[in-house]
DRENDRENVEX-992126 format. One record per residue (C-alpha): x, y, z. Coordinates in steps of 0.001 Angstrom, whole numbers, plus 524288, in hexadecimal, padded with zeros to 5 digits. Layout:
BEGIN
XYZ;...
This chain:
BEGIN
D85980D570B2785;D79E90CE92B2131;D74190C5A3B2DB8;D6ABF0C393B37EC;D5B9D0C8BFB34FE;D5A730D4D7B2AE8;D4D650DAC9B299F;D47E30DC47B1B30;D41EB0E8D4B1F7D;D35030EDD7B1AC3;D30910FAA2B1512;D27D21022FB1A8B;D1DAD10A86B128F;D157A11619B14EB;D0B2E11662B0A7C;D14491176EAFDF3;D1FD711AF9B03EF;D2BE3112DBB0A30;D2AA111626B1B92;D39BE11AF1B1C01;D36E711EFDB2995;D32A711141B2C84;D3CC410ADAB24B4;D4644113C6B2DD1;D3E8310DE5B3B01;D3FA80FFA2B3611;D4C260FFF8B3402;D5146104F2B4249;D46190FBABB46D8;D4DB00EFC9B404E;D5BAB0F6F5B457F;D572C0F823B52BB;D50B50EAB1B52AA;D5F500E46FB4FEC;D5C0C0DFFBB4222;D6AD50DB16B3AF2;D64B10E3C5B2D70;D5C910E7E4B24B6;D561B0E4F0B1882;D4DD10EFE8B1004;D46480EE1CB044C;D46B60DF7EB035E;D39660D932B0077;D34BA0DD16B0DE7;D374F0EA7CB0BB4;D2D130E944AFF8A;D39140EE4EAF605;D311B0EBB7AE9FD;D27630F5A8AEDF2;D32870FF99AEEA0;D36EF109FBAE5D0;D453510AB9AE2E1;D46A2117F4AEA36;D3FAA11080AF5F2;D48C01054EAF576;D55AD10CE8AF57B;D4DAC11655B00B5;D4A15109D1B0A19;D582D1063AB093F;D5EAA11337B0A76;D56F2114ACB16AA;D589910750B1DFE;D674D10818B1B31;D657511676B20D6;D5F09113CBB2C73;D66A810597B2F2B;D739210E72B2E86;D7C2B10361B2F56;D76030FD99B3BD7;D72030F0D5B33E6;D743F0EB6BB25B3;D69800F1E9B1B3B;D68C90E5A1B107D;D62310EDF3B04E8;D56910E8A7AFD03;D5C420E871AF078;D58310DEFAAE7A3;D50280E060ADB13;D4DE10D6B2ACDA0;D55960E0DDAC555;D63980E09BAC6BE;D65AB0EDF4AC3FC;D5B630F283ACD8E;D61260E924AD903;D6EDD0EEFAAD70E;D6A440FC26AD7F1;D634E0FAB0AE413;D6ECB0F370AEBE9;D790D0FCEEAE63D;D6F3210795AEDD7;D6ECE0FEC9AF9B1;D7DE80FEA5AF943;D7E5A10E14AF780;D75B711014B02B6;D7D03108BBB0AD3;D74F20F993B0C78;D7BD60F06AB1312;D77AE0E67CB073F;D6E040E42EAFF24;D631D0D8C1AFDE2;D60350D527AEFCD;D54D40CD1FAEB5D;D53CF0C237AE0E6;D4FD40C965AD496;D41130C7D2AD498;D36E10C4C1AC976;D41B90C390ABFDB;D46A30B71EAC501;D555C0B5F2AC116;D5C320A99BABE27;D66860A634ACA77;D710A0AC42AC0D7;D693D0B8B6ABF4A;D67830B8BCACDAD;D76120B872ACFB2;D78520C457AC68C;D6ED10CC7BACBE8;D74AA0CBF6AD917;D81DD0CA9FAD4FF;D7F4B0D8F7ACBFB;D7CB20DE22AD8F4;D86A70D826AE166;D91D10DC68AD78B;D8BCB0EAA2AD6D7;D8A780EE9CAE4F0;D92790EE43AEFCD;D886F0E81FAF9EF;D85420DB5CAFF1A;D7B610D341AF9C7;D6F400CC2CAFFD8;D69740C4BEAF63A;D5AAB0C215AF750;D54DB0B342AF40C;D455C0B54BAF519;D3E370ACEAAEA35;D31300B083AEF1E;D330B0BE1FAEDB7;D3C540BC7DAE15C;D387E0B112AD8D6;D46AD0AD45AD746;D4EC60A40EAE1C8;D5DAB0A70FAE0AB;D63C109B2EAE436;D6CEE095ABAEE6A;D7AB709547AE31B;D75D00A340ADE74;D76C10A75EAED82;D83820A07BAED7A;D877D0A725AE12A;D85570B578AE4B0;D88940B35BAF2C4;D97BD0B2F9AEDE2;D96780C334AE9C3;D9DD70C9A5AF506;D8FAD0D32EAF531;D84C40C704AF579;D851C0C4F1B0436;D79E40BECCB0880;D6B950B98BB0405;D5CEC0BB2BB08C8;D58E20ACF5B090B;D4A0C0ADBCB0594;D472F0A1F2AFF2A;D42BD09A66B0B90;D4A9608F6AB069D;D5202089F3B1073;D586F08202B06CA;D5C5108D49AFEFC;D613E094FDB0B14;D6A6D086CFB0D8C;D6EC3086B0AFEF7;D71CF094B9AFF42;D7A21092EAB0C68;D80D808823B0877;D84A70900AAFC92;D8A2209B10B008A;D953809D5EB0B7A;D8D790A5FFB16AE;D97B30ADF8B1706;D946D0B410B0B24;D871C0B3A3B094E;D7C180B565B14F9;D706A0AEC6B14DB;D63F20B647B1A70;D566D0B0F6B1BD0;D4B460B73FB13B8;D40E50B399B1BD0;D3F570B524B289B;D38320A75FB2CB7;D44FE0A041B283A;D4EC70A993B2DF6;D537609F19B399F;D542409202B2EF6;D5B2B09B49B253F;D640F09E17B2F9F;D65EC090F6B353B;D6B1708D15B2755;D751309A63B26E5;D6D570A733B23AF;D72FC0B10CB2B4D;D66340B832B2CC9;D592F0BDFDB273F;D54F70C994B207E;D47490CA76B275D;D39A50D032B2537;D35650CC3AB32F4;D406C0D444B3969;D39A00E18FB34BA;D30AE0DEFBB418E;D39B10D7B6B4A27;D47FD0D997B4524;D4B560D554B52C6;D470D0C5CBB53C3;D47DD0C4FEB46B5;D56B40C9ECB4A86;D56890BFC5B5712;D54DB0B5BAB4CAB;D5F6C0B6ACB439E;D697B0B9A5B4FB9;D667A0AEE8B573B;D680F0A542B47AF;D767D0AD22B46C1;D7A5D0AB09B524D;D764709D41B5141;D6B4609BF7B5D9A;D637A09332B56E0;D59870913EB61BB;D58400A0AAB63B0;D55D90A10DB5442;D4C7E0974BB543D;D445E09DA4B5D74;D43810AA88B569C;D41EA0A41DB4B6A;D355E09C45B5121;D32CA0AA28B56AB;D31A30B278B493E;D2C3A0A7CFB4054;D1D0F0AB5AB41A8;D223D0B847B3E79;D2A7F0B4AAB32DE;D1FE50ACE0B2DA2;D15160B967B2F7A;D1DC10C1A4B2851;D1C660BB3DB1A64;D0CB40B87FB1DA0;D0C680C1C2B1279;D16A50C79EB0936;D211F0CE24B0F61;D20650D9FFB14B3;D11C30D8B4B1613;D138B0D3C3B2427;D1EC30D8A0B280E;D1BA00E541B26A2;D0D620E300B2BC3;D14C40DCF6B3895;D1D350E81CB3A0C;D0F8B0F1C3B3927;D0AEF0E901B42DF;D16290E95CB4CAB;D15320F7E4B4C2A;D21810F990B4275;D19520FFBEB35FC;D1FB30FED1B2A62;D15191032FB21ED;D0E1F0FE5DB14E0;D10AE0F470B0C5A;D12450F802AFD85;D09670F161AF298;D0A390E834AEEFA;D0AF80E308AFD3B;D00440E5FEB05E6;CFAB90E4A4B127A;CF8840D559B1877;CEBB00CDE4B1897;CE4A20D04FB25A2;CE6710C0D1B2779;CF67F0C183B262E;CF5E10CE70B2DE1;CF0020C831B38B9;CF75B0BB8AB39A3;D04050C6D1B38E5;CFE6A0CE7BB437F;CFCF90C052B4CCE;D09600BC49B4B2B;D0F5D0C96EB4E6D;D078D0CB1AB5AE7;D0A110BD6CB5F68;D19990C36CB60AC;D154C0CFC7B6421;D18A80D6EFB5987;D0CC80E09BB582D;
């Protein structure tokens, strides 16, 4: 269920309110565009900034409008427990395909309080499991034998690699059968070398703009067309790069404005991009004639 590219979609704001309409429109956009899922209220969807009522809303409505054409992998994660549980037991209620749950944040567990978090969750609700591995976001690395302890629960089924290790994406593979547990990149730049050493995919922030290449990409590493892979890869890398000029979604949601797919404001504490960024952004995009 869980392969090829994902997008970790944004949320799109009007003033102090979450765009539903838009939300709606971005969501056949990626449909129509042959995306393989979708992701709300991950990082790129600014889910900190979100009320719980807006959270269980953004999902309600993705799963909604998706209808069963693609897999809706629910934002769920949280550094309480208690809170994380509730939220994927709503994903699972509203019908998400599965859920993506973050490393605790600002906390920082041990590994062993790491592995009962997730497990809490994992025993609770009947969903499948992406776990979430983003130290810069987090302040906490699971490690590789943690991944290979959870991913024997029937529920854990894959992880977002986000480390930009590529020695921690080897360790993890060689840990854990990939029957059982998928691994999908984190970042977009490293989709094709995550790939090339068994991740079955990417959950992406460039593919709100171009779910299509971004698409070409991870069908042409599946299917095992190296040289087609390579090029697309060669292809999207200025992009990928652009994309994290600033934090994310600062540019991606700028790009998208620019491309004439408005997604709206950005919610404090994010804000707009320096004129200098914004320009080098706006450069790269025309150079592929994207605006």
């Amino acid at each position: 269920m869980l392969q090829g590219a994902l997008t970790a979609m944004i949320t799109p704001f009007r003033g102090d309110e979450v765009d539903f309409g838009r939300l709606s429109e971005n969501v056949t956009f990626q449909i129509e565009r042959g995306i393989d899922g979708l992701v709300p209220v991950g990082t790129t969807g600014e889910s900190p900034t979100l009320s719980h009522a807006e959270h269980r809303e953004v999902i309600e409505r993705v799963v909604e409008v998706a209808a069963g054409r693609v897999p809706v992998v629910a934002g769920t994660g949280s550094n309480s427990t208690s809170e994380a549980l509730e939220l994927t037991k709503h994903a699972r209620r509203v019908g998400a395909s599965a859920a993506l749950m973050v490393n605790p944040y600002y906390n920082k567990p041990t590994q062993e309080g790491l592995y009962r978090h997730f497990m809490t969750v994992a025993d609770a609700v009947d969903l499948p499991i992406v776990l979430y591995n983003i130290p810069g976001r987090t302040g906490i690395t699971m490690s590789a034998p943690t991944i290979a302890r959870l991913a024997s629960h029937e529920h854990i089924v894959a992880v977002k690699e986000a480390t930009g290790s590529m020695d921690m994406a080897s360790e993890i593979a060689g840990l854990c059968d990939p029957a059982s547990l998928a691994i999908l990149s984190g970042d977009d730049s490293l989709t094709l070398p995550l790939m090339s050493l068994g991740a079955r995919g990417v959950i992406s922030v460039l593919s709100n703009l171009i779910p299509d290449r971004v698409k070409a990409l991870t069908d042409a590493a599946l299917e095992g067309d190296l040289g087609t892979a390579r090029q697309v890869h060669y292809e999207l890398f200025p992009l990928c790069r652009v994309m994290f000029i600033e934090t994310n979604p600062i540019p991606i949601k700028t790009a998208m404005a620019m491309a004439g797919r408005d997604s709206g404001d950005l919610r404090l504490p994010l804000c707009e991009m320096f004129e200098a960024n914004r320009q080098d952004l706006e450069s790269t995009l025309r150079a592929r004639n994207l605006v």
